[in-house]
Backbone bond lengths (Angstrom), bond angles and torsions (degrees), N, CA, C in turn:
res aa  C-N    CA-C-N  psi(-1)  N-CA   C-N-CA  omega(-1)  CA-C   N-CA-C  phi
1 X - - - 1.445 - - 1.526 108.16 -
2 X 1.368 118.70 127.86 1.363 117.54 168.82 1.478 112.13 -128.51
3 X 1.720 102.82 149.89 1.641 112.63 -172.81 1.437 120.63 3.38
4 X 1.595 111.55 -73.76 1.653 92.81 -174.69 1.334 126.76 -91.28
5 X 1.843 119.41 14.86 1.395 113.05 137.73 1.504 117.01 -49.26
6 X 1.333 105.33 -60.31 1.464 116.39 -178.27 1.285 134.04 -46.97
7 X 1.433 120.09 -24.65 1.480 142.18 149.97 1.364 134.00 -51.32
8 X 1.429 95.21 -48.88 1.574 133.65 -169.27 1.815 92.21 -86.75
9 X 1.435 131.75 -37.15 1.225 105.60 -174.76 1.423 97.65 -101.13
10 X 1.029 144.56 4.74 1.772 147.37 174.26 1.383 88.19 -80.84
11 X 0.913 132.91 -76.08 1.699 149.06 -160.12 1.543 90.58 -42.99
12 X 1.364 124.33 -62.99 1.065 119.59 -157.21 1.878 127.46 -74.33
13 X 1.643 84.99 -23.26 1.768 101.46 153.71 1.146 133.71 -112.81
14 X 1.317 115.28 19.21 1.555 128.83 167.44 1.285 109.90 -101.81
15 X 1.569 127.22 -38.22 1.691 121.01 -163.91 0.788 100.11 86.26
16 X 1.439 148.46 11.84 1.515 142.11 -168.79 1.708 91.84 -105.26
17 X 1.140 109.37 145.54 1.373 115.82 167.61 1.719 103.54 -62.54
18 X 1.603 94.57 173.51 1.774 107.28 -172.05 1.840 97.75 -66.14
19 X 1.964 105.95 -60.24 1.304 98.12 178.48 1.279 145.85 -69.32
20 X 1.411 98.23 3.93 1.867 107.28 165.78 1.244 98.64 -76.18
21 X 1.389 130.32 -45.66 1.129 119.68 -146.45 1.593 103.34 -93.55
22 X 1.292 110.29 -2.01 1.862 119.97 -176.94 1.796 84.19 -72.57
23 X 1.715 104.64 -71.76 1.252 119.72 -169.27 1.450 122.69 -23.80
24 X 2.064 107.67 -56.79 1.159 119.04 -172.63 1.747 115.33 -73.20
25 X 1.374 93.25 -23.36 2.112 88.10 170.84 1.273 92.06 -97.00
26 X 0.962 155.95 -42.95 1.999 129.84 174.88 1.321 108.45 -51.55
27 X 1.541 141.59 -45.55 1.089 140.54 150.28 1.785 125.59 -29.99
28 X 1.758 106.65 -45.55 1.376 82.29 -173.80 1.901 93.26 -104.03
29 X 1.184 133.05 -6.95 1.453 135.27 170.27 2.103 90.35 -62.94
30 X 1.459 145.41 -44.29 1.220 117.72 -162.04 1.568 91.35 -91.92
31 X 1.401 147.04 -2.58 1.338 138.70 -135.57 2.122 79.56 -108.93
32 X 1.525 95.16 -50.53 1.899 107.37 177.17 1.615 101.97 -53.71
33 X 1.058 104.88 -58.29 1.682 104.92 176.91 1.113 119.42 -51.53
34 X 1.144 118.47 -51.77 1.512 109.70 169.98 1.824 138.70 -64.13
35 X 1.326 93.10 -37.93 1.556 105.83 164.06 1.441 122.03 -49.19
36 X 1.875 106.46 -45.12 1.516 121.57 173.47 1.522 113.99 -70.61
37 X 1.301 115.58 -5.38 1.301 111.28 -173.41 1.321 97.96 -96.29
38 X 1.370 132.27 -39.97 1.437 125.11 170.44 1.468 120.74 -92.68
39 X 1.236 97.19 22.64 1.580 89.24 159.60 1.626 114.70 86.99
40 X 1.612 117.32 3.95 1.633 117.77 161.18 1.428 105.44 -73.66
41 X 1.428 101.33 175.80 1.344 103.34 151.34 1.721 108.85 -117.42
42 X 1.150 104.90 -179.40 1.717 119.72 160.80 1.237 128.97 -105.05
43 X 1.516 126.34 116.36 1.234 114.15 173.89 0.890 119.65 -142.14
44 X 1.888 110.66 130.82 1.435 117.42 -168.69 1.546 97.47 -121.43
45 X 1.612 104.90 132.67 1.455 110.49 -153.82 1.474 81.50 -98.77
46 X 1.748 92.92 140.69 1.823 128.65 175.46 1.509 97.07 97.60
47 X 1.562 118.79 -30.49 1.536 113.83 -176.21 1.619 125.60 -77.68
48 X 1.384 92.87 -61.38 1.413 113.55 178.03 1.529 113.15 156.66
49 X 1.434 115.58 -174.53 1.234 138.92 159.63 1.513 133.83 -100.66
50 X 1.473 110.70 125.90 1.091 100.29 159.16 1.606 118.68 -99.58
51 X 1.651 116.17 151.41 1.459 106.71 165.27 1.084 114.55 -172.11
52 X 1.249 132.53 -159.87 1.663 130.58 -146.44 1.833 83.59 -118.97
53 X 1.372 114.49 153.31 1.315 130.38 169.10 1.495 120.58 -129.20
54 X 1.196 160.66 159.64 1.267 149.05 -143.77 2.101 77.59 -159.57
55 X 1.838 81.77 110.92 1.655 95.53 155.19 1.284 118.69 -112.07
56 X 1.857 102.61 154.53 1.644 93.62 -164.03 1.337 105.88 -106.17
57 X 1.347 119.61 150.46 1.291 122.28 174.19 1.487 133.47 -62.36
58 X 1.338 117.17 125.60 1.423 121.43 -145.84 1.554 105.81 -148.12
59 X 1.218 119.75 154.54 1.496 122.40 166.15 1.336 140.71 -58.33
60 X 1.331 118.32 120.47 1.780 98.19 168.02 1.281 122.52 -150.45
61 X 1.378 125.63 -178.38 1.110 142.54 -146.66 1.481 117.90 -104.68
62 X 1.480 136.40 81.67 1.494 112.92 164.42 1.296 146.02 -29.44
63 X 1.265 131.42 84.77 1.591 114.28 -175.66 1.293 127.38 -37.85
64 X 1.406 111.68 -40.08 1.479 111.72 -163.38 1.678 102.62 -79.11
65 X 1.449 122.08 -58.19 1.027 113.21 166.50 1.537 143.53 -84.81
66 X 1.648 110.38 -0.75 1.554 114.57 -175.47 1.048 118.80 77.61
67 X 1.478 140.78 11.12 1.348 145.98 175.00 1.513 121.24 -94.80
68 X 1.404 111.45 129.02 1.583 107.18 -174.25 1.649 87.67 -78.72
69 X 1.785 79.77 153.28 1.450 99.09 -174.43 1.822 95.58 -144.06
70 X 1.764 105.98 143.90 1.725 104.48 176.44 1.311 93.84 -91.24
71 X 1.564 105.81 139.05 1.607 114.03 166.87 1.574 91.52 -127.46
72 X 1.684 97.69 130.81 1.116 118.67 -172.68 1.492 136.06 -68.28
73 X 0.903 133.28 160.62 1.705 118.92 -163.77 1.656 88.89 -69.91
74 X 1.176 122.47 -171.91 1.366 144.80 -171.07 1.525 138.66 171.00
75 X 1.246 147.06 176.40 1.568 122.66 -148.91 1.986 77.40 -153.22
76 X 1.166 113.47 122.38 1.378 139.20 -145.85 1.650 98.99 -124.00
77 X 1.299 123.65 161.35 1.633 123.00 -175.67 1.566 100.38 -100.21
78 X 1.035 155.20 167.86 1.418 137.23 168.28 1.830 99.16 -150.04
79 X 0.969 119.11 150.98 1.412 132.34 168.79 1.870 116.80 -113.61
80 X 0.951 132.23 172.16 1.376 125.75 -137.59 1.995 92.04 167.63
81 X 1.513 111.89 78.42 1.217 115.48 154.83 1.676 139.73 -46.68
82 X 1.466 113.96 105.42 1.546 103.13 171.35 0.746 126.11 -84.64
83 X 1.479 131.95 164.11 1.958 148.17 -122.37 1.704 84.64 -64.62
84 X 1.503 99.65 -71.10 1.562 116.61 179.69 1.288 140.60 -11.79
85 X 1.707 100.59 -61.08 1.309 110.39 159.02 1.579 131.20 -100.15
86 X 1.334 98.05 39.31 1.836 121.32 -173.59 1.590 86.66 -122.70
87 X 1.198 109.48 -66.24 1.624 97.93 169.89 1.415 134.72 -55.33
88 X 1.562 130.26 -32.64 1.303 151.60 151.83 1.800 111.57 -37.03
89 X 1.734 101.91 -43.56 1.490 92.69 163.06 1.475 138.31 -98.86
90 X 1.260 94.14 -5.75 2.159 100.09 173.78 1.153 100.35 -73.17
C-alpha cells in the first residue's frame, strides 16, 4: 500500500473527503519529522514508537573496488511495534 491507497481507503471509511485526509497525514508525517529531528520520540499507545537511534561508526568494504572504507556513525529513524499491532498481525 502506498500514500494514496492510504488516503483513498481512510477517505472512504471516514466520510472525510480525499483532501482532508491528504492534509491530515502530511500534517501528522511533518509533526513525526519534526519531533525526530529534535530528538523526541512519538508514541502512540497499542501502535508503536517512533524514534531516533544512534549508529556507531564502523568499517566497511567497497564492493566494486574491495577497499575498506570508515562509514561514519550516524543517528537513524527507528520504529518500535506496540503489543496491539504485533498481535493484529499473528
Amino acid at each position: 500500500m502506498n500514500k494514496t491507497d492510504l488516503i483513498n481507503n481512510i477517505a472512504a471509511k471516514s466520510g472525510l473527503s480525499k483532501r482532508d485526509v491528504e492534509t491530515v497525514l502530511n500534517g501528522f508525517l511533518g509533526e513525526v519529522t519534526a519531533a525526530l529531528q529534535s530528538g523526541d520520540k512519538v508514541q502512540l499507545i497499542g501502535f508503536g514508537t517512533f524514534e531516533t537511534r544512534q549508529r556507531n561508526g564502523r568499517k566497511g568494504r567497497n564492493p566494486q573496488t574491495g577497499k575498506t572504507i570508515e562509514i561514519p556513525a550516524s543517528k537513524v529513524p527507528a520504529f518500535k511495534a506496540g503489543n496491539k499491532l504485533k498481535e493484529a498481525v499473528k
